[in-house]
BADRENBA-66625 format. One record per residue (C-alpha): x, y, z; residue in one letter. Coordinates in steps of 0.25 Angstrom, whole numbers, plus 5000, padded with zeros to 4 digits. Example, Ala and Ser with C-alpha at 12.3 -4.5 7.8 and 13.67 -1.06 7.14 Angstrom:
BEGIN
504949825031A505549965029S
This chain:
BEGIN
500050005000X500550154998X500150215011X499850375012X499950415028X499650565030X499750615044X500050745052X500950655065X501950555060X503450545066X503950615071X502850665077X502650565090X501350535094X500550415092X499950435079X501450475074X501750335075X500450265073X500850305059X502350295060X501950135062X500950135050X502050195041X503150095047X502349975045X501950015031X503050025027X503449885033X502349815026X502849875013X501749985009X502250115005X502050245013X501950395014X501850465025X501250615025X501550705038X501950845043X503250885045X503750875059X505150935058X505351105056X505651085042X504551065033X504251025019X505150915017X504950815005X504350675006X505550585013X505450415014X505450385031X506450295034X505350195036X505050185022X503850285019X503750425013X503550535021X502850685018X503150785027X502150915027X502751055029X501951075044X501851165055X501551115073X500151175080X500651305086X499951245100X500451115096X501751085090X501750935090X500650935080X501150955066X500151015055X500550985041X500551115033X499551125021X499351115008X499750975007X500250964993X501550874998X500750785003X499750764991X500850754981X501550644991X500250574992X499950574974X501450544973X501450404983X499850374977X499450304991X498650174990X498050235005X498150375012X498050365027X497750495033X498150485048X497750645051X496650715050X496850875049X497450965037X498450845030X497550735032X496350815026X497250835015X497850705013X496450645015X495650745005X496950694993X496950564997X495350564994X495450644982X496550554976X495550424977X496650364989X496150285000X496150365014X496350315028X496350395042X496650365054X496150435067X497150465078X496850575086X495450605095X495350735091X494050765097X494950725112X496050815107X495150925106X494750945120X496050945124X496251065115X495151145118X494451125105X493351025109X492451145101X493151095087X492950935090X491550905082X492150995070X493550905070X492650765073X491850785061X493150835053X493950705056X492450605054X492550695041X494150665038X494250525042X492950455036X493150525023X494550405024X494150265020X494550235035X495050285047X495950215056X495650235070X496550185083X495650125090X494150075094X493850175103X494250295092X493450225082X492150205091X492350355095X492550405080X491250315074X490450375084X490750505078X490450465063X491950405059X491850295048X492650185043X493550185056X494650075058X495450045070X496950055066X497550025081X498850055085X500149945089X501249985096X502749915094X502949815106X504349785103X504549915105X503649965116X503749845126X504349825143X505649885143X506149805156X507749835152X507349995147X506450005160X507650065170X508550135160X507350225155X506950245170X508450285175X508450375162X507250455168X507750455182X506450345187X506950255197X506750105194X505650085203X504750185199X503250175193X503250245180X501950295174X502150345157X501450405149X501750405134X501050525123X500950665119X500950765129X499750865125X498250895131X497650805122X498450675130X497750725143X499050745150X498450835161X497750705166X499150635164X499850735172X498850725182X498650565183X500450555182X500450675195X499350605202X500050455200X501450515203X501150595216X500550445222X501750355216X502850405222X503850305214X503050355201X503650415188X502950465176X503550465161X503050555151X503450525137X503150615126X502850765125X502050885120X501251015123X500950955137X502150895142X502251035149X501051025155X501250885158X502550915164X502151025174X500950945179X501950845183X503350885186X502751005194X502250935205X503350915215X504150775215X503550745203X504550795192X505550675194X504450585193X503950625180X504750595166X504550665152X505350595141X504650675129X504450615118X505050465116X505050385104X505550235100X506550155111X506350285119X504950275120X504850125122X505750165133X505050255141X503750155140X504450055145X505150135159X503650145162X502650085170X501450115167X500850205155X499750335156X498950375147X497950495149X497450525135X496050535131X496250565116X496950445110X496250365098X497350255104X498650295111X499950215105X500650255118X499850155125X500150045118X501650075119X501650085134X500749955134X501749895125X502749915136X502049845147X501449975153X500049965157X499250095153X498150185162X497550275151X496050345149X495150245143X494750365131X495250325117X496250245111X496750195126X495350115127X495750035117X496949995123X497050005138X496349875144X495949935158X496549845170X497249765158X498449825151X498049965159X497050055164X495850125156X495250235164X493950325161X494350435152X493650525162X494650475176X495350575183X496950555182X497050525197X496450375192X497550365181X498550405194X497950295201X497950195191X499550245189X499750235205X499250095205X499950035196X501150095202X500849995212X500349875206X501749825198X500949675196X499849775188X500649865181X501349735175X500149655172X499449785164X500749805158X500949655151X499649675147X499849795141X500949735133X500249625127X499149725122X500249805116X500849675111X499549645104X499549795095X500649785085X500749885075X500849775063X499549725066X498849875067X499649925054X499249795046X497749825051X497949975045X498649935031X497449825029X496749925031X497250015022X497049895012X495749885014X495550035011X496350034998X495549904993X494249984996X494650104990X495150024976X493549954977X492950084977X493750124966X493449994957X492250014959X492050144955X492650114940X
């Protein structure tokens, strides 16, 4: 198959929609389609030419510029001729567009006019984001913007059950589940790592280390984080926290903890981590928390479960599907106060026999979602598409 991907997030942008596509380029690739990938420009310089990634596949980079109030998101710049004459040029079989806003309007409203066969995939609960932003007001207008966008595609690829039950209700059509895997080579108890990464962070051996893995802005909830990861340190007095990742809130995040007094040595930002380092700082953990509300899944979960880390999250979204309460974790009601995800934290911190129980769980789930078996369900997928797309066009002769 010649595979079109159009997105505004792709690496080096790190999030986890970044690598949900960084894995679909890599494994076609491996499985001998061809591949080109449209994105914005992440670096200062802009308006480069098409270049071949060193996996194999082309890329297109877009002249772009950050949201003034938001720097990590990078809008691509129109008009969008590059990306047109890129698109005519490698004549896809299939254009899958992974965002919604000005280049994927643009991608999709070529992709239609040329007679190719478009797919979407759904990865952000914008409707959620909006609250955290203020703009609550806008939401009917965006939701009947994206139904608009997404069923005008032959499909939409959404990440899980609960999203797609959520998007039917509100009129969405021809929804597919395309779930996500996560590398259990990789991601997986790091036993003989453990000690070294603790003695680089200055935690003793002994200590009970709750992590928390993600982007650091409104929208992951991190003022109840903050206020679950104070609550839980001030009772566990052999406690420590560690924080990977970063953005507009790790400020925030930062004051609300380290400013309460013998709590600074306790807490441990590493910024943003990826590859070996990342796995590292999973595996010097204990246990993994996760306060978001506005996941369509949450990748990070799967990769601290894939560690052996049992996860307490907020049973909203994309952690419903994955997070078996009393199983692999705890699920609690999207609506309980932090202090219960303290006190689920300050009891693990005394029931080791638990905390290693949930965890080998944990592991076997993550064991069971490998990224083959989700990517081969999507290029069937995309099969099945093209084959309906040429019918329709036989037909019509």
């Amino acid at each position: 198959m010649r595979i079109a991907l159009v997105s505004e997030t792709f690496p080096p942008q790190i999030n986890g929609v970044s690598r949900t596509l960084d894995q679909l380029a890599r494994c076609a690739i491996q499985r001998g389609h061809e591949l080109i990938v449209v994105h914005p420009k992440y670096a200062t310089s802009q308006g480069a030419k098409p270049v071949v990634d060193s996996a194999g596949f082309e890329v297109v980079e877009l002249s772009a510029l950050p949201l003034p109030f938001y720097s990590e998101v990078i809008l691509p710049r129109p008009p969008f001729g590059r990306m047109r004459r890129a698109l005519d040029r490698f004549r896809p079989d299939i254009v899958h567009i992974a965002t919604e806003a000005l280049l994927g309007h643009a991608a999709l409203r070529h992709g239609l006019r040329r007679g190719w066969p478009v797919v979407s995939s759904y990865h952000t609960n914008f409707d959620a984001y909006a609250t955290h932003y203020r703009l609550r007001w806008a939401v009917p207008t965006v939701t009947r913007y994206l139904r608009w966008f997404h069923n005008r595609t032959a499909m939409t690829f959404v990440p899980s059950e609960s999203i797609i039950r959520k998007l039917t209700a509100q009129g969405f059509e021809r929804l597919e589940l395309w779930s996500r895997g996560v590398d259990t080579a990789s991601f997986r108890p790091r036993t003989d790592e453990r000690m070294a990464g603790r003695q680089r962070l200055d935690i003793p051996p002994t200590a009970f280390v709750a992590g928390h893995c993600g982007r650091l802005a409104p929208e992951k909830n991190v003022d109840y984080l903050a206020d679950a990861f104070e609550r839980f340190l001030t009772r566990v007095l052999h406690a420590h926290v560690v924080i990977v990742g970063d953005g507009p809130s790790r400020e925030v995040l930062a004051r609300r903890l380290c400013g309460v007094p013998g709590l600074a040595r306790r807490v441990h930002f590493t910024g943003y981590l990826t590859g070996p380092r990342l796995a590292d700082a999973y595996g010097l953990m204990d246990v993994f928390a996760f306060a978001s509300r506005t996941e369509t899944f949450g990748n990070v979960l799967l990769e601290a479960m894939a560690t052996g880390l049992p996860v307490v999250a907020l049973a909203e979204g994309g952690p419903v599907d994955v997070v078996a309460d009393r199983v692999n974790g705890r699920c609690l009601a999207p609506d309980s106060p932090a202090s219960m995800m303290a006190d689920v934290l300050a009891e693990w911190s005394h029931l080791p026999a638990t905390v290693r129980s949930m965890g080998a769980s944990a592991r076997a789930y993550a064991q069971s979602q490998s990224w083959d078996s989700v990517m081969d369900g999507l290029f069937d997928d995309y099969r099945r598409v093209i084959e309906a797309g040429m019918a329709v066009k036989s037909k019509d002769r």
